[in-house]
C-alpha positions as CSV (number, residue, x, y, z in Angstrom):
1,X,92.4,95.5,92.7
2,X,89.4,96.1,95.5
3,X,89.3,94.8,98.7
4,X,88.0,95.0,101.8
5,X,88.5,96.0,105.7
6,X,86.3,95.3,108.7
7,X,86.6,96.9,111.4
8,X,84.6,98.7,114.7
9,X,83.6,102.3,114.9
10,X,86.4,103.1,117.1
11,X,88.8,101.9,114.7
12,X,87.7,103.0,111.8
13,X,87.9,107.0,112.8
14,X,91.9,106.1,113.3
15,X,91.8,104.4,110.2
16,X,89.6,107.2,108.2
17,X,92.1,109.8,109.9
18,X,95.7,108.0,109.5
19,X,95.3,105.2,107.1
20,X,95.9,101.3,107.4
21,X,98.8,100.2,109.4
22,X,101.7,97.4,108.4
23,X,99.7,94.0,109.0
24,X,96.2,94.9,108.4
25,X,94.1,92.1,107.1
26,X,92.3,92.3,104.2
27,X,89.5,90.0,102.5
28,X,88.9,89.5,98.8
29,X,85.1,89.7,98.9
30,X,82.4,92.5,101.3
31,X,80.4,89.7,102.6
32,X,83.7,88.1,103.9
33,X,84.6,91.3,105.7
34,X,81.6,91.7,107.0
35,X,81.3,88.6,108.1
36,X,84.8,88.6,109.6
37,X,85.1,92.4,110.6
38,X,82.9,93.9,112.5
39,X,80.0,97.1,111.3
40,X,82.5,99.4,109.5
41,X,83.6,98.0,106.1
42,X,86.5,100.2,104.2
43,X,87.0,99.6,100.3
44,X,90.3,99.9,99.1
45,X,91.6,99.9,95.9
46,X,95.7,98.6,95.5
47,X,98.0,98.8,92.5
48,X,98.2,95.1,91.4
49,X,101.6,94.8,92.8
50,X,102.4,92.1,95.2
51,X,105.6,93.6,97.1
52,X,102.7,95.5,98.9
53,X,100.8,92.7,100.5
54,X,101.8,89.4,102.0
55,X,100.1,86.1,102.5
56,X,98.6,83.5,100.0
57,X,98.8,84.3,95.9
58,X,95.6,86.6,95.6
59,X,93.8,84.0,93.2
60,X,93.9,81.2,95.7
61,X,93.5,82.9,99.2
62,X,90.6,85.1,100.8
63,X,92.5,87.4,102.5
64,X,96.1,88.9,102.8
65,X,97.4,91.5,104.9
66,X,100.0,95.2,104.1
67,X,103.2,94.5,104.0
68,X,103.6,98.3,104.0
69,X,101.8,101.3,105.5
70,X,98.8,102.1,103.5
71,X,97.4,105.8,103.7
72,X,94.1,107.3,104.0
73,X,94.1,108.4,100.9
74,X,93.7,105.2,99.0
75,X,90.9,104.6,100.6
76,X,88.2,104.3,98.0
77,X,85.3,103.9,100.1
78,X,83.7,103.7,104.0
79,X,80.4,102.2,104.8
80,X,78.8,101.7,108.4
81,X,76.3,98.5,108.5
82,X,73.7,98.1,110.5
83,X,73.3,96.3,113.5
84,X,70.3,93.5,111.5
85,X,73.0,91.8,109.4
């Protein structure tokens, strides 16, 4: 399963460097994180099991959060947007 982080610059070296921390939201769709988060989006792939994420079922909800630590190196992928979007 992908899904997606927002986030600032400033957070997302912390992030890059030590992972996602217990409570960090997630959305099911980019433009929704984008939209949401902020100029640095994350792409994260998780094992389809739900003990790892609280919040609505995944089908009927936008966004959950980590019930868990998650570390850096599940992150699948980082992109900076620019400032026109």
């Amino acid at each position: 399963m992908i899904a997606y982080h927002g986030t600032n610059r400033e957070a997302a070296a912390s992030i890059h460097k030590d992972g996602f921390r217990v409570e960090t939201w997630f959305a099911r769709e980019l433009l929704s994180a984008i939209l949401y988060g902020g100029k640095c989006i994350f792409m994260v792939e998780f094992s389809d099991d739900p003990s790892m994420w609280h919040g609505e079922r995944w089908e009927d909800d936008w966004q959950f959060h980590l019930g868990m630590r998650y570390g850096p190196e599940h992150i699948v992928g980082y992109t900076i947007y620019t400032e026109n979007l």
